[in-house]
C-alpha positions in Angstrom: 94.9 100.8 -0.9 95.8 101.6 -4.6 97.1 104.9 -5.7 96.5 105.5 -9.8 98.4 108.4 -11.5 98.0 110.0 -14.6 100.7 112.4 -16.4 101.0 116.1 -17.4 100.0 117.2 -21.0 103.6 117.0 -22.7 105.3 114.0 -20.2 104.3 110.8 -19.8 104.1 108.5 -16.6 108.3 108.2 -16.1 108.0 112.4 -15.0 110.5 112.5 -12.1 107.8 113.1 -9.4 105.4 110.3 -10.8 108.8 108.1 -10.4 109.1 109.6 -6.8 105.5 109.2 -6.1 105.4 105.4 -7.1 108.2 104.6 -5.3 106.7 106.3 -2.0 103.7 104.6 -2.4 105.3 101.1 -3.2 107.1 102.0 -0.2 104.0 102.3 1.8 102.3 98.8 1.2 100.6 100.8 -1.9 99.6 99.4 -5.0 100.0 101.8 -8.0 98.8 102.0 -11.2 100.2 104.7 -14.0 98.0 105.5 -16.9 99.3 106.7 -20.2 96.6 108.7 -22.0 94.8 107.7 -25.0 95.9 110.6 -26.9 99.9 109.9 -25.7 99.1 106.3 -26.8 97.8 107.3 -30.1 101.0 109.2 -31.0 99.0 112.4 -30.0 101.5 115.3 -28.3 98.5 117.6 -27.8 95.4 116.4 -25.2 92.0 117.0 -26.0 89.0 119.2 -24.3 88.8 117.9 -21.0 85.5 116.5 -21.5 87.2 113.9 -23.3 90.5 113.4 -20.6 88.4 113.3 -18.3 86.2 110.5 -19.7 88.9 108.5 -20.5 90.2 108.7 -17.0 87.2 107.6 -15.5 86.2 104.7 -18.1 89.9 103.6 -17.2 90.0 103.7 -13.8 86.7 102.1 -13.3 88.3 99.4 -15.3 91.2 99.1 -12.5 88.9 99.4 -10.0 87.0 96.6 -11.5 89.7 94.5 -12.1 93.4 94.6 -10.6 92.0 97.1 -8.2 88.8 95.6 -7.1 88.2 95.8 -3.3 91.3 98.0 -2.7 90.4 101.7 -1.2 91.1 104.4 -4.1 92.9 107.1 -4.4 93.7 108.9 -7.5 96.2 111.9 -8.6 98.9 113.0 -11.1 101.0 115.9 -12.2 99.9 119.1 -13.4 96.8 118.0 -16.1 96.7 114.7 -15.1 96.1 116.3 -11.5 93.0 118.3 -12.9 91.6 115.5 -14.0 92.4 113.5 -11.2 90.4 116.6 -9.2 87.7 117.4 -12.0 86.8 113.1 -11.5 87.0 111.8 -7.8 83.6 111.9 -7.6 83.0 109.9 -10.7 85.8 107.6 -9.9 84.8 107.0 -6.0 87.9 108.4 -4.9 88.9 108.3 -1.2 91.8 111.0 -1.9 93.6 113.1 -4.6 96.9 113.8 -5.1 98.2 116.4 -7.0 101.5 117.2 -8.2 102.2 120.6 -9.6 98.9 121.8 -9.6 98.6 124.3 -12.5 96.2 127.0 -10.5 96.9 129.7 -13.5 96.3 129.2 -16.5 98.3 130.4 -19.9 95.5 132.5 -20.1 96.0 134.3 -16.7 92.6 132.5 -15.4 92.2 130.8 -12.1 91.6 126.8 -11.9 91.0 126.8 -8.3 87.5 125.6 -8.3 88.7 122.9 -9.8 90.6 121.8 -6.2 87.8 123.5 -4.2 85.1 121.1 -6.1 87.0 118.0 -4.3 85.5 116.3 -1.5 87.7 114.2 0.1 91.6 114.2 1.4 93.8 116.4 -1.0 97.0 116.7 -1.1 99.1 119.3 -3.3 102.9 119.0 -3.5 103.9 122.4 -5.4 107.1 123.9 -6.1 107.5 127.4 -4.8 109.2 128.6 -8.5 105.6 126.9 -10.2 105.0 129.5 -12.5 101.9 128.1 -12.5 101.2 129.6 -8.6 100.5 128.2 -5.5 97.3 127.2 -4.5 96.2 127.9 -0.5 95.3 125.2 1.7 91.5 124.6 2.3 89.2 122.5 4.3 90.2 119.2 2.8 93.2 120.1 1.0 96.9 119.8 2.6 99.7 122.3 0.2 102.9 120.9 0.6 105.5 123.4 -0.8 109.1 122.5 -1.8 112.1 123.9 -3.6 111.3 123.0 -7.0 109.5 124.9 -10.0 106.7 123.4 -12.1 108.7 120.1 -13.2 109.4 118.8 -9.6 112.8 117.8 -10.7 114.1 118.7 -7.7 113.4 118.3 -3.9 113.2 114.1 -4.4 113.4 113.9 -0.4 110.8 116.9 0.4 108.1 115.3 -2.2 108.6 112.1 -1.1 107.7 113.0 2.8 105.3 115.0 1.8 103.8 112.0 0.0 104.7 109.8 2.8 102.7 111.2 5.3 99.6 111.6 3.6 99.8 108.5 2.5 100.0 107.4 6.3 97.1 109.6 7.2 95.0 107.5 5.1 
């Protein structure tokens, strides 16, 4: 199985709960990959419409899957944008599961996002902090919320994420 993470809008892939994430999943007998965002490797602070992240995202991880991937079951994720996108693409990417970190359900603008994690088909997992100023999402047919002391960074609450993570990597 191979687990492939992307990163918020203003972090890159060494955010604390990416770290935790990997780790859990190397843990597991999981093979990770992190991707760095063309804009973030362009020098870029700012990401584009997500039309464009999100076509990145999939040219690159059916490059993986291609490649260093090929013939390993997928699952796909990331914190806060890069677990939009994650959500926005499984279908596209022939995901088997999503994880999301820090979820941002509300946006700046006060509008809702959840369609975006109702439109997934397959195993979701949320891990949210219950200070996310962001919100937390509810549970759904396919989608586990885990919730754990922590606010929108996931700084804290190493031990909660990772179990969280743990288990639904088991599940799968």
């Amino acid at each position: 199985m191979a687990l492939v993470l992307g990163h918020g809008a203003g972090g890159g892939v060494a955010a604390p709960d990416l770290v935790v994430a990997t780790e859990t999943a190397l843990a597991a007998g999981v093979t990770v990959a992190l991707v760095e965002q063309p804009y973030r490797i362009a020098g870029r602070r700012s990401p584009p419409p997500a039309p464009r992240l999100d076509e990145a995202w999939i040219a690159v991880v059916k490059q993986l899957a291609a490649g260093p991937l090929a013939g390993l079951p997928l699952l796909v994720g990331g914190r806060s944008s890069g677990a939009r996108v994650a959500c926005r693409t499984a279908d596209a990417t022939g995901a088997r599961g999503v994880l999301c970190l820090a979820f941002p359900l509300i946006a700046p603008s006060g509008a809702s996002r959840l369609a975006e994690l109702d439109a997934v088909r397959v195993p979701t997992l949320v891990v949210q902090g219950t200070r996310d100023r962001f919100g937390m999402p509810p549970s759904g047919p396919q989608r586990a919320v885990v919730e754990v002391s922590a606010d929108h960074a996931l700084k804290s609450d190493r031990a909660a994420i990772a179990a969280a993570i743990a288990g639904w990597l088991a599940a799968r």
